[in-house]
N, C-alpha and C positions, 0 to 999 in steps of 0.2 A: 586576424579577423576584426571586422570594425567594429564599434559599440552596436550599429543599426541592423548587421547582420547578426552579432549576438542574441540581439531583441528578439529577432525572427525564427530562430534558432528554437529547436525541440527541446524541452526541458529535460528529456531523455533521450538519447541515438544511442543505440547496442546495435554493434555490427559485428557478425561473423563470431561469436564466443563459443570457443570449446572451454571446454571448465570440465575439473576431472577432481574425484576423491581418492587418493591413492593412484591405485591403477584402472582406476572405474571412469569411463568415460561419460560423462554424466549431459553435456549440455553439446549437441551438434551443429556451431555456426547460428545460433540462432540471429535473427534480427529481432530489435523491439522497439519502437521508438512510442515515445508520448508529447503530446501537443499542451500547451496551458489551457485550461481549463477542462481540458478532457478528461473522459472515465473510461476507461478501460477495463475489462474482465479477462484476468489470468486464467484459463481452465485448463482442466485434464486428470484424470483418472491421478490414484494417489503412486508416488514413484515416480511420475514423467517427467521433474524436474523445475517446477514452479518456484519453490522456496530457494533453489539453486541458481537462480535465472536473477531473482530478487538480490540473496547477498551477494551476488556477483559483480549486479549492478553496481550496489553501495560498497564494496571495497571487502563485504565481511569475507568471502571467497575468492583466492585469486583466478583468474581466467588464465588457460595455458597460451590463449592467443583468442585476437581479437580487440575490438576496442570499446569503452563510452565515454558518451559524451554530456557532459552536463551542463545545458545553456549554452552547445557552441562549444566548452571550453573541455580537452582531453582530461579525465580525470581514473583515466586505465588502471593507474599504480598509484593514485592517492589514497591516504590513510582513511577509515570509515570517516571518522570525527570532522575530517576537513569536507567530504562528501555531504553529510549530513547538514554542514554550514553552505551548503549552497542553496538552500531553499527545502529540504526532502525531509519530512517525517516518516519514520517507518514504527510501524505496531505489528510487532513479531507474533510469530505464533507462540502460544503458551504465556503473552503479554508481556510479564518482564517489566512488573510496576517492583516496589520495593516494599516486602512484607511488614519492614519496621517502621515503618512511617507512615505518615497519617494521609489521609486523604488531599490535607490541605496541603501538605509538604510535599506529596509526589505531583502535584498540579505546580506549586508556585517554582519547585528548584527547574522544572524545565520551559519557566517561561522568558520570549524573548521578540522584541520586533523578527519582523520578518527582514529579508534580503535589502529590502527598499526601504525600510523604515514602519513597516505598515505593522500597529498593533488592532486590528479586526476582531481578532480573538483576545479578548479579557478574559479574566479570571471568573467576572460577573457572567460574560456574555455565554462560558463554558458551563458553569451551574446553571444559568436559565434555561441551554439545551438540553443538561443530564440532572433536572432535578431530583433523581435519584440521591446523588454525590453532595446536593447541597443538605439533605438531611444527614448525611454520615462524614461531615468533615472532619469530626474529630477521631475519626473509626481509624482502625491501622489497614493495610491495605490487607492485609493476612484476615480481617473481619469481614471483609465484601466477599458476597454471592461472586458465581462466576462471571453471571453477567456483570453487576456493578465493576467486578474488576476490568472488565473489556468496556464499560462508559472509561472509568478513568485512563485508561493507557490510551483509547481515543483521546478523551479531552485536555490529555499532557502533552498527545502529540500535537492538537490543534494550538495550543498554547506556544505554541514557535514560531503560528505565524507562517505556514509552510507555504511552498506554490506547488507541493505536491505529497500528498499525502498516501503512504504502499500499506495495507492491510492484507498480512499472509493469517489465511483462515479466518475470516473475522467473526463468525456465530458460531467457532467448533466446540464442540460441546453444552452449548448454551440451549435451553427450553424454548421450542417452537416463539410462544409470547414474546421472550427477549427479542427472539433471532428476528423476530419482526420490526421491532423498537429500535433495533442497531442500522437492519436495512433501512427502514426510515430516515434514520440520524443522517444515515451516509449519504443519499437523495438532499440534504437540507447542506451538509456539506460541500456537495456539487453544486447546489445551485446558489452556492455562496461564492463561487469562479474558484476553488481549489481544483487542482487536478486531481484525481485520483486512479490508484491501479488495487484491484482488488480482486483475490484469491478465494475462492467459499466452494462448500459444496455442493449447495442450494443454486445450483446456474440458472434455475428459471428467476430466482430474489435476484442474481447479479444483474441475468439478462436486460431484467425490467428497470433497472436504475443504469445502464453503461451506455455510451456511446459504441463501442464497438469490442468486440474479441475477439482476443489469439487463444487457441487450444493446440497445447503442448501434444507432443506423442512419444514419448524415449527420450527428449530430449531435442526432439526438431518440431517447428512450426507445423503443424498439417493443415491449419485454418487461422485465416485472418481475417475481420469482414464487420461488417456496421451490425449493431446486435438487432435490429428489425432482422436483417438478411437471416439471422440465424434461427431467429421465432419463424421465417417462413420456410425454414429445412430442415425438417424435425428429424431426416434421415442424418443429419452431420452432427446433431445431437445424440442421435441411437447410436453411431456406428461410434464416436470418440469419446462420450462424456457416461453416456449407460450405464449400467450394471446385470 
């Protein structure tokens, strides 16, 4: 494939992935792809296979078959670590900062250019969007609120520099107030040209900041479509996303 066609090339293509735990057939053939600077919303009831969907992408789950592709280039059977150096931040669920060390050291040991060279995201540029984190850099991570901990595992993953940033659950658990502060952050995010794909359970906070959504069902697509489309079909929100 050429450099030009590279260029043009989905920063994500998932094609066809079944992916199973054990003997549990968890992901059926899904499709997923993401465009650069897009934001996409993950949804679907808890169990339909979002978070499965995500490390399967990134290499953390093997697929029993099917393919992805990152930038054009097959990255099926590469290790996470090599995945993750092609441009992708991921902020896992339950965060996954590092309780012994400081605010300053879980931000500075995962900073790096991006793909291209581009460092956008400083260290400075990171505290002046989560001036939370600038008043607590000497704090251990085991000290931060649960939202402070989900600014910092954002602002470690912005610090790579990504060209696409994956957020599984990004306000779960956090107070109304945060969960509004983080949706914010992630709107300033996007309109900073990162891509993002983003997981919550708050689909009206997703809807309102995404370009478009897929909504999982067992494990297959059942909807894909620009997120206005979705604000005008409140029935494909009651019948898949409800409770």
């Amino acid at each position: 494939m050429s450099e030009a066609t590279l260029a043009d090339a989905p920063l994500i293509d998932a094609r066809g992935l079944h992916t199973y735990y054990g003997a549990s057939h968890i992901l059926h053939g899904v499709d997923f792809t993401i465009r650069r600077g897009e934001s996409v919303g993950l949804m679907g009831r808890n169990g339909m296979g979002k978070s499965t969907l995500l490390k399967t992408m990134l290499g953390l789950v093997r697929a029993r078959s099917g393919s992805v592709r990152v930038n054009g280039r097959d990255v099926t059977s590469a290790a996470p670590h090599r995945i993750a150096r092609t441009g992708i931040a991921y902020v896992p669920e339950g965060r996954g900062i590092f309780p012994n060390l400081s605010v300053r050291e879980n931000l500075l040991m995962a900073a790096r250019a991006g793909t291209d060279g581009r460092r956008d995201w400083t260290l400075e540029r990171v505290l002046k969007t989560f001036p939370r984190l600038a008043e607590r850099m000497t704090h251990g991570g085991a000290e931060l609120s649960g939202g402070e901990q989900q600014m910092l595992t954002i602002g470690r993953a912005l610090l790579t520099n990504p060209d696409l940033l994956i957020l599984d659950e990004a306000t779960e658990g956090l107070a109304p107030l945060i969960a509004r502060e983080i949706m914010r952050i992630l709107g300033t995010v996007k309109a900073s040209g990162i891509a993002t794909v983003i997981v919550d359970k708050n689909f009206q906070a997703v809807n309102a900041i995404t370009d478009r959504n897929v909504i999982l069902v067992k494990g297959e697509v059942v909807y894909s479509g620009p997120a206005d489309e979705l604000r005008a079909r409140p029935e494909v929100h009651l019948r898949y996303l409800g409770v």
